[in-house]
SERO-4910 file (N, C-alpha, C, O; in steps of 0.05 Angstrom, whole numbers):
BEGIN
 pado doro    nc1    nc2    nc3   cac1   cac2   cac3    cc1    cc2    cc3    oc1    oc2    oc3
  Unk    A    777  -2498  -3377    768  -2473  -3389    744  -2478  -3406    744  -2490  -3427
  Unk    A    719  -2464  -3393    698  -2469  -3420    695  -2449  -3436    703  -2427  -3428
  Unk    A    681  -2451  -3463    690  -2430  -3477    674  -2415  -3477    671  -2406  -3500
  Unk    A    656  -2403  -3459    645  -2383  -3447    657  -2356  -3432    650  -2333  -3431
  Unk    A    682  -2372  -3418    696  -2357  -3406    723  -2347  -3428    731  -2324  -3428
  Unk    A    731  -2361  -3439    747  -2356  -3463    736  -2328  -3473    747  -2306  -3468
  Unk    A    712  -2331  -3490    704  -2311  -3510    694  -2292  -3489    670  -2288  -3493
  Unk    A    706  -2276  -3463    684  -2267  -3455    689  -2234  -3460    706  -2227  -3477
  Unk    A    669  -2213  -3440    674  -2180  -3461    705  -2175  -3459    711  -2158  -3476
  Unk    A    727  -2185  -3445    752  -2174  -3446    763  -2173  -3468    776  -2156  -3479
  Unk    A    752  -2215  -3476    765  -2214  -3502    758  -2203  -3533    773  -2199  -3552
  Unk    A    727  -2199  -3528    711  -2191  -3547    723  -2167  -3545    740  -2165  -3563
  Unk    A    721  -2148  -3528    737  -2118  -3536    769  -2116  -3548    781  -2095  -3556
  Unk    A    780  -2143  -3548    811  -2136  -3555    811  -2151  -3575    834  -2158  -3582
  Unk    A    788  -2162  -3593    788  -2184  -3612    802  -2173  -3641    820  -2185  -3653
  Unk    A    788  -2146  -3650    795  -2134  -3665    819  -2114  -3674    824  -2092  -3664
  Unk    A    832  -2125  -3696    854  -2113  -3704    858  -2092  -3723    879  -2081  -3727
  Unk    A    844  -2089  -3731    836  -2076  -3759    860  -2064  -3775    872  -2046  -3763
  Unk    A    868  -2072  -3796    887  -2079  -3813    908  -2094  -3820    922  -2096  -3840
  Unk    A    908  -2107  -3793    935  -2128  -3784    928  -2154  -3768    910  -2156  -3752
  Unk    A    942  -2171  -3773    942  -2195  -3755    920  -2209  -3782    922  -2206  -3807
  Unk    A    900  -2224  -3768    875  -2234  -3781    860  -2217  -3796    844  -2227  -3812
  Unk    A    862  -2196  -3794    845  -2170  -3792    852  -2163  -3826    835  -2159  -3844
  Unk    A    899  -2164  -3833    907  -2156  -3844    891  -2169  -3882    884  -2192  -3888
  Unk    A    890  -2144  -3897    884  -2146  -3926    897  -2172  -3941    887  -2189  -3957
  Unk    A    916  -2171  -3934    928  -2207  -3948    916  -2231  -3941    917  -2252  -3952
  Unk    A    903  -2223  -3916    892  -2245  -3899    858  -2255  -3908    846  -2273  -3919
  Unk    A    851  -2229  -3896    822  -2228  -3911    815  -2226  -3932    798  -2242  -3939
  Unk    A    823  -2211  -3945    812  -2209  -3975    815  -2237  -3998    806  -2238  -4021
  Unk    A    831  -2257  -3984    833  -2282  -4008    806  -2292  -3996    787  -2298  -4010
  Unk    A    806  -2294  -3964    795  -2312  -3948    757  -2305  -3961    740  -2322  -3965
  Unk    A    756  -2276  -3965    725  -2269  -3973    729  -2271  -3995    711  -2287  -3999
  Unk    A    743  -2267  -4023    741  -2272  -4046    736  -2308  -4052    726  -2317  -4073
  Unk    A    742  -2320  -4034    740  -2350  -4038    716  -2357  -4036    702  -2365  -4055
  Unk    A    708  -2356  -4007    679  -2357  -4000    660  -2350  -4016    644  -2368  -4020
  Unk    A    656  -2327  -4027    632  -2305  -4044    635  -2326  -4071    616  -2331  -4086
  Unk    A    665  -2338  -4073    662  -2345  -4101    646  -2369  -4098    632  -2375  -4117
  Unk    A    645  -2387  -4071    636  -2414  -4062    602  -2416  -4066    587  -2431  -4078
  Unk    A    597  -2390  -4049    573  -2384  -4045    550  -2373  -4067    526  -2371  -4062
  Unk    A    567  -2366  -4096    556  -2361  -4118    533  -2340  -4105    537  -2324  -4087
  Unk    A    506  -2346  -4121    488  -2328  -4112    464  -2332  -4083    448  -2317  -4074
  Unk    A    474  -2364  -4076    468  -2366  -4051    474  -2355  -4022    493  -2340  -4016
  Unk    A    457  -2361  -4005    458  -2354  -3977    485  -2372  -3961    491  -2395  -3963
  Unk    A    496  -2351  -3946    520  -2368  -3925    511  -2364  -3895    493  -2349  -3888
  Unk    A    528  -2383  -3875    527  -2390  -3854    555  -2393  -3836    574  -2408  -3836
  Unk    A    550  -2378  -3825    581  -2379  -3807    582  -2389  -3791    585  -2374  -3772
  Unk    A    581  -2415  -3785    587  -2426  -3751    612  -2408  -3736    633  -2405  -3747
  Unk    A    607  -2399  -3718    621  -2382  -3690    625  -2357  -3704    649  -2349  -3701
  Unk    A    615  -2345  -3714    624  -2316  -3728    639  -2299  -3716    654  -2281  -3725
  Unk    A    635  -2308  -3693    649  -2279  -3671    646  -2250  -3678    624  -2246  -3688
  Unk    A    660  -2229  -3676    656  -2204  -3679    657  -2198  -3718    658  -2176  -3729
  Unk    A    656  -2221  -3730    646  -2200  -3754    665  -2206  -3776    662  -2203  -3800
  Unk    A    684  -2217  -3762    715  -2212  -3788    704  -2214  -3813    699  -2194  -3827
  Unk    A    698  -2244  -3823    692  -2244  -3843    661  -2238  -3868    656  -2231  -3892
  Unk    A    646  -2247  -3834    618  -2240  -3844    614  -2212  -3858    606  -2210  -3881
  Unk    A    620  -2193  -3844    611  -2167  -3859    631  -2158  -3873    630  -2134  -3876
  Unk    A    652  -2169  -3883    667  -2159  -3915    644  -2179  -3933    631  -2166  -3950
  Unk    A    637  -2209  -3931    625  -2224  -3952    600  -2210  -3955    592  -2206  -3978
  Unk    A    582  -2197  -3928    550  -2180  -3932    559  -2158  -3954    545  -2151  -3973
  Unk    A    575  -2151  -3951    589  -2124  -3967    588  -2130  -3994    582  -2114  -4011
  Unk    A    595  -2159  -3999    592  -2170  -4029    571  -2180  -4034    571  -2199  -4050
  Unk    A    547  -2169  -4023    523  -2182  -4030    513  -2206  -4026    494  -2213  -4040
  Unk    A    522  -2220  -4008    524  -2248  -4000    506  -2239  -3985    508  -2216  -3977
  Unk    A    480  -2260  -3975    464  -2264  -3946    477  -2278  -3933    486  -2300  -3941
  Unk    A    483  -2263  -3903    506  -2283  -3883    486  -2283  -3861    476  -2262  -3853
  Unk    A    480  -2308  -3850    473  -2313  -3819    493  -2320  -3800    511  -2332  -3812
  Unk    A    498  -2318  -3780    512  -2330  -3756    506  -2352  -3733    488  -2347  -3718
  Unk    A    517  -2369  -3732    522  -2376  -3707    535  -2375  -3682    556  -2388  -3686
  Unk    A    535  -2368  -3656    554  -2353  -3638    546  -2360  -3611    522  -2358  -3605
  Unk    A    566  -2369  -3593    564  -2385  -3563    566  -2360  -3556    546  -2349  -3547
  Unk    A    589  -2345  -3558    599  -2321  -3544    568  -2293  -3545    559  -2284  -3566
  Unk    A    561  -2287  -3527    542  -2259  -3525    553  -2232  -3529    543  -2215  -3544
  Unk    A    586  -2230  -3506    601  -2206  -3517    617  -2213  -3544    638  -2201  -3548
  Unk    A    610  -2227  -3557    634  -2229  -3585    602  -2219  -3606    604  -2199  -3621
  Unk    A    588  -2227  -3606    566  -2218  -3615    553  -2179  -3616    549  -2162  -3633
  Unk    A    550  -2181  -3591    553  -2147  -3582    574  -2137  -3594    567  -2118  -3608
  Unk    A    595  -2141  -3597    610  -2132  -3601    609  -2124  -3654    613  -2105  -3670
  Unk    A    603  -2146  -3654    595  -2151  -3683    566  -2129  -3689    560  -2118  -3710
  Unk    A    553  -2130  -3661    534  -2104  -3674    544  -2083  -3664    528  -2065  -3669
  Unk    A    564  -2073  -3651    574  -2043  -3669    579  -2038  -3696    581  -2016  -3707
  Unk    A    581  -2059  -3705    582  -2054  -3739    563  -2060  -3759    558  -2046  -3779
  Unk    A    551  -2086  -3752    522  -2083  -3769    498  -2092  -3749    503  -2100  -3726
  Unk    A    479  -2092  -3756    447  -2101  -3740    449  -2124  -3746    469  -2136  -3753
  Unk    A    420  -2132  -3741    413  -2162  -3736    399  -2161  -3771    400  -2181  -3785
  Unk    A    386  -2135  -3782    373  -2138  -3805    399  -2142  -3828    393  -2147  -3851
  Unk    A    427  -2139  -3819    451  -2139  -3842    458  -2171  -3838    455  -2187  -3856
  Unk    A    465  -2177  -3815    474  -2201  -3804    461  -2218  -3779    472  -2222  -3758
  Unk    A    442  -2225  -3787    427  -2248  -3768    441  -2262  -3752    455  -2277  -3766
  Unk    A    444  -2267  -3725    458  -2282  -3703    434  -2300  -3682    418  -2294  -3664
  Unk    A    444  -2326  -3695    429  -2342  -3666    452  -2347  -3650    474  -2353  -3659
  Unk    A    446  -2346  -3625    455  -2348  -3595    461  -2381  -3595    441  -2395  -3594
  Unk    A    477  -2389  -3596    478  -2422  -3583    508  -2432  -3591    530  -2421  -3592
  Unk    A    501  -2459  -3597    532  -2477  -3595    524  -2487  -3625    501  -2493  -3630
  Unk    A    550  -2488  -3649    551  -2493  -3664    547  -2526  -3670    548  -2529  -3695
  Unk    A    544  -2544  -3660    538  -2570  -3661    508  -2571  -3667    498  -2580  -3688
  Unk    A    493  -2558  -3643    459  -2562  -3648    446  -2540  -3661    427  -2540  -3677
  Unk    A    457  -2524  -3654    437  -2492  -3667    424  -2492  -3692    437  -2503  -3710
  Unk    A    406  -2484  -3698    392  -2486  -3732    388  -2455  -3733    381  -2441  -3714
  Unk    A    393  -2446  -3760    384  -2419  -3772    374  -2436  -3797    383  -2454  -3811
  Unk    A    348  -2421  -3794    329  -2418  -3813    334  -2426  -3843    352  -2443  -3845
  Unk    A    321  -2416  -3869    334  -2418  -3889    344  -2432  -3907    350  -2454  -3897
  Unk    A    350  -2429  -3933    367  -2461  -3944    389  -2430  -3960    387  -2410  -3974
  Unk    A    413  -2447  -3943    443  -2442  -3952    456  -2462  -3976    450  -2485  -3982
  Unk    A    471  -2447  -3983    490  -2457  -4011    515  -2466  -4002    530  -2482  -4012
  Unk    A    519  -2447  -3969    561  -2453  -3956    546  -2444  -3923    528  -2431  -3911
  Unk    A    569  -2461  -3921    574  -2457  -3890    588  -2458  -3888    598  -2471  -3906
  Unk    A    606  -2446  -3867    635  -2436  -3864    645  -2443  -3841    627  -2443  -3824
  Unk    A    670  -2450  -3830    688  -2449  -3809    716  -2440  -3812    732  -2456  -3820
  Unk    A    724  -2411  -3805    745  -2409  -3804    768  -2403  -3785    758  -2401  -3762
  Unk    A    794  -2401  -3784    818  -2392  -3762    812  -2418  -3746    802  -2417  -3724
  Unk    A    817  -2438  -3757    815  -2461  -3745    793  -2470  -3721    796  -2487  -3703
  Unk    A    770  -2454  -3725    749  -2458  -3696    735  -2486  -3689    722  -2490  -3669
  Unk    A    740  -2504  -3707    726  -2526  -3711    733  -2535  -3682    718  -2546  -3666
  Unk    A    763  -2528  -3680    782  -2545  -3661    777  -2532  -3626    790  -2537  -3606
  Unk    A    754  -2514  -3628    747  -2514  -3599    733  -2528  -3590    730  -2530  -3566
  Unk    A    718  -2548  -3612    699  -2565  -3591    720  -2586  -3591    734  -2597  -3608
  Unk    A    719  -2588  -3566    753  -2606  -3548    744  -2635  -3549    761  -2653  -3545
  Unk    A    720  -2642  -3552    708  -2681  -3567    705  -2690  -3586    689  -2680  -3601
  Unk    A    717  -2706  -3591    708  -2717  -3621    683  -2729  -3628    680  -2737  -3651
  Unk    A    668  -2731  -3614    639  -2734  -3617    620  -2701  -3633    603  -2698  -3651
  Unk    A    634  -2683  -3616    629  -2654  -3623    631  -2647  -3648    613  -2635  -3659
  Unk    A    660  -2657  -3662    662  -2643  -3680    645  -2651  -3700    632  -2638  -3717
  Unk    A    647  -2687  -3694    621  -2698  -3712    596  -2682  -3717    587  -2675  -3739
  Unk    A    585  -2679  -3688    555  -2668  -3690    562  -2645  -3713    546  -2641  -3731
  Unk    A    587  -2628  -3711    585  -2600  -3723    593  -2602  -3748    598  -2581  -3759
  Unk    A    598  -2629  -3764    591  -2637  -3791    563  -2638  -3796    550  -2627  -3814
  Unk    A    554  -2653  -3777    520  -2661  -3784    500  -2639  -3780    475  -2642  -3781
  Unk    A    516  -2610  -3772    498  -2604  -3767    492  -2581  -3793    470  -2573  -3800
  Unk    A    517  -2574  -3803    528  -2563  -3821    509  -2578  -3851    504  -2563  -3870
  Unk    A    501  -2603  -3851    498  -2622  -3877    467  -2619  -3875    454  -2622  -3895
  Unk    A    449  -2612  -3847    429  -2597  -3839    421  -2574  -3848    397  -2570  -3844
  Unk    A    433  -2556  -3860    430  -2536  -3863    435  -2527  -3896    429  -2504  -3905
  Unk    A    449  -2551  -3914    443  -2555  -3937    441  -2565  -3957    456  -2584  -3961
  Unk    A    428  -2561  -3973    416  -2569  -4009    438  -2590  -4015    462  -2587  -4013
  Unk    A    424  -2611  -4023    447  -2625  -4045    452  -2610  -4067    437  -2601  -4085
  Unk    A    489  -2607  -4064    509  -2594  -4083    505  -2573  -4068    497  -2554  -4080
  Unk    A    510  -2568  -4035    518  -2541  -4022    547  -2552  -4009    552  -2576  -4005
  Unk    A    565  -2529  -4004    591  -2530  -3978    587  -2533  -3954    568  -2529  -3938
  Unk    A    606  -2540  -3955    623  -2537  -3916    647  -2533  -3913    663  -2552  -3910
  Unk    A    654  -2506  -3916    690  -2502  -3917    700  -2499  -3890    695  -2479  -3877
  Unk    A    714  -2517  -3882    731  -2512  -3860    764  -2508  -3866    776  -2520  -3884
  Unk    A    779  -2485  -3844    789  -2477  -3853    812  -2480  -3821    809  -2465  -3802
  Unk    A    832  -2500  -3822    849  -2509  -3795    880  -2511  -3804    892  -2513  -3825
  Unk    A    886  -2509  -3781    914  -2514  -3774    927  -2551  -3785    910  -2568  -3785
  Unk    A    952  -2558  -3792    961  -2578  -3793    974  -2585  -3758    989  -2567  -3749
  Unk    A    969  -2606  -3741    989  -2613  -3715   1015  -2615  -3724   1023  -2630  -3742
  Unk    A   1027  -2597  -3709   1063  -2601  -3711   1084  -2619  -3694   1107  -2615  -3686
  Unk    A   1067  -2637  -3692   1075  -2660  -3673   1105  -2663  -3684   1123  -2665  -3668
  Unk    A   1113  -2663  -3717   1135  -2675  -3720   1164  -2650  -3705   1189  -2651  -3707
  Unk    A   1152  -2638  -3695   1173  -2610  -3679   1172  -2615  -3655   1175  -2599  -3637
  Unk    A   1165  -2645  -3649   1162  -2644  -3612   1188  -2666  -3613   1182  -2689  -3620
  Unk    A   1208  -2662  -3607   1227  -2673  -3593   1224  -2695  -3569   1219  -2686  -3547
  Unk    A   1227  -2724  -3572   1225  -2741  -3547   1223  -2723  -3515   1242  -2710  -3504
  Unk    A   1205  -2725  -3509   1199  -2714  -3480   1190  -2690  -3488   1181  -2679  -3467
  Unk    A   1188  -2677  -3502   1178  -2645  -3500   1157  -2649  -3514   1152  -2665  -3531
  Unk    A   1134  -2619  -3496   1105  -2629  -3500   1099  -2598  -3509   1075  -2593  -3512
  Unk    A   1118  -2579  -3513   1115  -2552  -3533   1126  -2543  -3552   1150  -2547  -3557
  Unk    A   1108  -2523  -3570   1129  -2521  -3596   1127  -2486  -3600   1104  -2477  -3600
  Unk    A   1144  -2471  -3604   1133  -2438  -3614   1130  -2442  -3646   1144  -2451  -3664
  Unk    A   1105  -2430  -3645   1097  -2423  -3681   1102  -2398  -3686   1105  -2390  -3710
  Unk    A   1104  -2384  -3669   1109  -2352  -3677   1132  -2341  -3654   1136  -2348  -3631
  Unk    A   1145  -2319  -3672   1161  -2302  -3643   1175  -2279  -3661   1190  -2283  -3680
  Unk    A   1167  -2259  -3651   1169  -2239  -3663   1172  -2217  -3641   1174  -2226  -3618
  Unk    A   1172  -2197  -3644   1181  -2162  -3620   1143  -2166  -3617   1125  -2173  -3631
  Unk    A   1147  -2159  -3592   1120  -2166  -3574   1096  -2183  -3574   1073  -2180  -3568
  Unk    A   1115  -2211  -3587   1096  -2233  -3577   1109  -2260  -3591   1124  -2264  -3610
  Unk    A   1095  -2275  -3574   1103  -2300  -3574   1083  -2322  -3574   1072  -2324  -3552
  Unk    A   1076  -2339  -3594   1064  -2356  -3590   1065  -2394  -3593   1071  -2409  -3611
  Unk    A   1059  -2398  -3570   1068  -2429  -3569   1051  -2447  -3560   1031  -2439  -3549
  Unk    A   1056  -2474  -3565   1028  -2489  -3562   1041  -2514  -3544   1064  -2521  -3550
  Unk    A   1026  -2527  -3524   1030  -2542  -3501   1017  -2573  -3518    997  -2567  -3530
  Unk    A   1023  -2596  -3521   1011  -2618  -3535   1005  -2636  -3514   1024  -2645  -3501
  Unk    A    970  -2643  -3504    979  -2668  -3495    973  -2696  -3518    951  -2700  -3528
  Unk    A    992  -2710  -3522    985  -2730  -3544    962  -2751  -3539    944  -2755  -3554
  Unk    A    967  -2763  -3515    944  -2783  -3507    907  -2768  -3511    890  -2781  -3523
  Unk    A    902  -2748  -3502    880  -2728  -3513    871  -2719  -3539    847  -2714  -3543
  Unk    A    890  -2716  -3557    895  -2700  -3582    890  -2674  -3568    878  -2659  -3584
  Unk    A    894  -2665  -3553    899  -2634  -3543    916  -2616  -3544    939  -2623  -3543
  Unk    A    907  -2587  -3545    934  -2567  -3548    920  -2545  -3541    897  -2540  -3548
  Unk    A    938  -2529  -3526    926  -2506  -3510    947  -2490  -3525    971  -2496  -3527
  Unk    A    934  -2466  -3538    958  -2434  -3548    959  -2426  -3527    942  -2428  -3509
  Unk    A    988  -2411  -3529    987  -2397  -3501   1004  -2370  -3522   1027  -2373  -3531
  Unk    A    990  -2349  -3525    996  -2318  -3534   1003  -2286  -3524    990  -2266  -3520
  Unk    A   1031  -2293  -3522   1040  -2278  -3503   1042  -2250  -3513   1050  -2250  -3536
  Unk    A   1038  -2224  -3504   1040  -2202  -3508   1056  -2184  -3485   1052  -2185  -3461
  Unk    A   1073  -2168  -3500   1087  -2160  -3478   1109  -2132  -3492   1118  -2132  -3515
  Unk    A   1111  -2114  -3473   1128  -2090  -3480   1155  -2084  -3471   1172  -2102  -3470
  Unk    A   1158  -2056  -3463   1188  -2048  -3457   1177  -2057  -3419   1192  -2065  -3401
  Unk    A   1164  -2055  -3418   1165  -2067  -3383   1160  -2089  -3375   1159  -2109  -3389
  Unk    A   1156  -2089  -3353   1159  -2117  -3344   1136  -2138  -3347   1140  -2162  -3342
  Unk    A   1115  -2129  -3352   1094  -2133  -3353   1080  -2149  -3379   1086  -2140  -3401
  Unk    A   1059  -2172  -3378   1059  -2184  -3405   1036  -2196  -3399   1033  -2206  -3376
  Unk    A   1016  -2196  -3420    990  -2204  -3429    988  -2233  -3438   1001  -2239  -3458
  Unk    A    970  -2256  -3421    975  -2277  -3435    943  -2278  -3441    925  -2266  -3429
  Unk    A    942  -2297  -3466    908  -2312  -3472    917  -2331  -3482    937  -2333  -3496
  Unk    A    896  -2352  -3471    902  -2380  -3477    874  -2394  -3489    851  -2386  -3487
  Unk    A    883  -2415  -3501    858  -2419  -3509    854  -2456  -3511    855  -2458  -3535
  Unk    A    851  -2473  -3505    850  -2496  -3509    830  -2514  -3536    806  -2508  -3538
  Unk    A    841  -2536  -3558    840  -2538  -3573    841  -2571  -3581    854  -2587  -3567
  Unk    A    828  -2578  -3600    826  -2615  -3605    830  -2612  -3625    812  -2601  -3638
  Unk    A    855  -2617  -3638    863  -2616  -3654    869  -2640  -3684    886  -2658  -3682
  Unk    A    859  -2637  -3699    848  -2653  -3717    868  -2661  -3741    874  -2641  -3754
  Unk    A    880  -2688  -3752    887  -2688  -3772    872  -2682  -3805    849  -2689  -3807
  Unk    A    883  -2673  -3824    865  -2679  -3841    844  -2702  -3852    820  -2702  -3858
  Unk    A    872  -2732  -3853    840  -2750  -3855    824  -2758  -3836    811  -2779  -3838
  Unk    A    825  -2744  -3816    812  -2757  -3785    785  -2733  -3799    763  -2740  -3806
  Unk    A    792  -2710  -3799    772  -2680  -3817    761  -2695  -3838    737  -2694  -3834
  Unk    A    766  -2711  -3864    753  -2723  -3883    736  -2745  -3872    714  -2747  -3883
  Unk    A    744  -2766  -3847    719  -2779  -3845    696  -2774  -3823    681  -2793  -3817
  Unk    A    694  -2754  -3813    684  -2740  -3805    661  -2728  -3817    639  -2726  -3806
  Unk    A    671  -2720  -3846    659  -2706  -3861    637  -2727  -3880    613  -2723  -3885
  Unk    A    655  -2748  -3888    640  -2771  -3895    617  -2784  -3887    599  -2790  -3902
  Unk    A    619  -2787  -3857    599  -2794  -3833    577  -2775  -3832    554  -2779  -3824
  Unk    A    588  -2751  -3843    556  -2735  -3843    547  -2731  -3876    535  -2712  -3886
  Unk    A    556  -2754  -3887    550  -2746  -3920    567  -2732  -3934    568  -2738  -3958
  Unk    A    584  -2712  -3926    594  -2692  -3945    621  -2713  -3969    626  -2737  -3965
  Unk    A    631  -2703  -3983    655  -2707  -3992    671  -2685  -4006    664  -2663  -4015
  Unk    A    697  -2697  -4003    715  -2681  -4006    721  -2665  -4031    729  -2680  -4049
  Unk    A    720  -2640  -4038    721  -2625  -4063    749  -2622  -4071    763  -2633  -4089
  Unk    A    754  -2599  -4046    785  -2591  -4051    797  -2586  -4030    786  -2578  -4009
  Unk    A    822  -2591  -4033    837  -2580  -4003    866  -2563  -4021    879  -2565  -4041
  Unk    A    865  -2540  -3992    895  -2520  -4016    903  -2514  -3983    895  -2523  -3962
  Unk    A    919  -2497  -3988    940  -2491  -3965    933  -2475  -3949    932  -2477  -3925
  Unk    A    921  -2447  -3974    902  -2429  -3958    884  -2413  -3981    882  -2418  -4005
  Unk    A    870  -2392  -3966    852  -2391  -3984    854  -2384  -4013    836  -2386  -4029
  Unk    A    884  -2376  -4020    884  -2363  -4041    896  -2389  -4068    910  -2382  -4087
  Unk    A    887  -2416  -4063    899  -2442  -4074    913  -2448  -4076    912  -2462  -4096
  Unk    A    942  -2448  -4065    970  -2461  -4065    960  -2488  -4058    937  -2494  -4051
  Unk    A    981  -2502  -4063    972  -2525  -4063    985  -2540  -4042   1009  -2538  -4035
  Unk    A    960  -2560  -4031    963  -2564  -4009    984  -2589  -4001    981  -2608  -4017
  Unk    A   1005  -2594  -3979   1035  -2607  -3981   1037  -2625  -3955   1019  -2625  -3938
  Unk    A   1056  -2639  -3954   1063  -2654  -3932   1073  -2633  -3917   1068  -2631  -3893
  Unk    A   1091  -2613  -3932   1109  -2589  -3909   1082  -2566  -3904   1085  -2549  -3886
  Unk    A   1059  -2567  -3919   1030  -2546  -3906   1026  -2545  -3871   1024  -2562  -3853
  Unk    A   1025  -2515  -3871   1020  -2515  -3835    991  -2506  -3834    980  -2504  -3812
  Unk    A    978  -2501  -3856    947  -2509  -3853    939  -2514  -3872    953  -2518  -3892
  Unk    A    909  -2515  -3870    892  -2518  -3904    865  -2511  -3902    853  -2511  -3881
  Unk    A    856  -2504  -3922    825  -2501  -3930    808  -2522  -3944    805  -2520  -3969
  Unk    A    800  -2538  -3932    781  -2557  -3943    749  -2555  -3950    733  -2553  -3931
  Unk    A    743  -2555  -3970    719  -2551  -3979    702  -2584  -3991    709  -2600  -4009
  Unk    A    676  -2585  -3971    664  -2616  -3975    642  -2602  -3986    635  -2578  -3986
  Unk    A    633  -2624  -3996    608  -2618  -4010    583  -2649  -4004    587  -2673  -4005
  Unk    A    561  -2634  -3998    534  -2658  -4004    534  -2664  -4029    528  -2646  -4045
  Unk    A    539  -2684  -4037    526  -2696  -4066    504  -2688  -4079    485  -2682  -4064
  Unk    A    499  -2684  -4107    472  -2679  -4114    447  -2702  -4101    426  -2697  -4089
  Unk    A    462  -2730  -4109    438  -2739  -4108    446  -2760  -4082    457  -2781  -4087
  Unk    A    441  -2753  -4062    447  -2775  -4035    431  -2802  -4037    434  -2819  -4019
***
């Protein structure tokens, strides 16, 4: 699956939830109050923005947000709601792409780091991130913990969610560090919606030297955005690195 075909207009039109799911106020609103606070009176950068989630609540707070975005319909889709003069979008792959400018934060969130499926990738998309800013700027990435310890000898799936019309579960292959979601949607008929998405999935200190290798170091890590603190039993976290003042 490349992730061209992933993000394409089907999914871009069904991306948006608006009030619920990712979409929901408990969700977002720590997630942009964190950021805006990161970004002080500087400029931010969203590697994969997609349709908007977070970028245009943080533009809303006065923040300058640029984008980065592989997807064309996840983009289209983000200008039904603002222009290119609210929210700037370059077209490309978050590893190489450059926007303009000198930023204060750069952002990765809903675990996206983990679509580039190489670990060479994710590297580049530290370095490329440490490119883009000032000594004493961010790089908050924001992922999932692997739940490897829920895989039972021989079994290579685990459900993280299951609830009245949907189900979601993840396929591990270990030798890869790979994991494909598989997000089932489904009603009173017989009938049921799957999206899948495939994923390289990263430990945290495998994420810290990563981050090291492109200069950054480690600030803070919490559970989620709103600072709980982050645990051996945490099923994700928010890590925020920082360039040194003086490299």
């Amino acid at each position: 699956m490349e992730q061209e075909d992933i993000w394409d207009a089907d999914t871009a039109q069904r991306y948006d939830t608006p009030g619920s799911g990712m979409f929901a106020p408990d969700v977002l609103g720590p997630t942009v109050e964190r950021l805006a606070q990161l970004a002080g009176e500087g400029a931010a950068l969203e590697f994969a923005i997609g349709t908007g989630r977070v970028a245009i609540p943080l533009a809303e707070r006065g923040i300058p947000v640029t984008g980065i975005e592989l997807s064309l319909p996840m983009v289209e889709q983000l200008r039904t709601k603002a222009d290119e003069s609210t929210i700037p979008v370059i077209i490309g792959d978050m590893t190489t792409s450059f926007a303009a400018g000198e930023h204060a934060l750069v952002y990765l969130v809903y675990n996206t780091i983990s679509n580039l499926l190489a670990q060479a990738e994710q590297v580049e998309c530290f370095r490329n991130a440490a490119r883009h800013l000032a000594p004493g700027g961010r790089f908050v990435v924001e992922l999932w913990v692997p739940e490897l310890r829920k895989l039972p000898p021989g079994q290579t799936a685990t459900v993280w969610q299951s609830e009245p019309g949907y189900i979601g579960l993840d396929t591990y292959d270990i030798l890869r560090q790979h994991v494909v979601s598989h997000h089932f949607r489904f009603d009173e008929t017989k009938q049921a919606q799957l999206f899948r998405s495939p994923h390289r999935y990263i430990w945290p200190a495998e994420l810290d030297l990563m981050a090291q290798l492109a200069g950054f170091e480690l600030e803070a890590r919490h559970a989620d955005w709103a600072g709980t603190e982050f645990t051996a039993e945490s099923r994700s976290h928010v890590s925020v690195y920082r360039i040194p003042q003086t490299r």
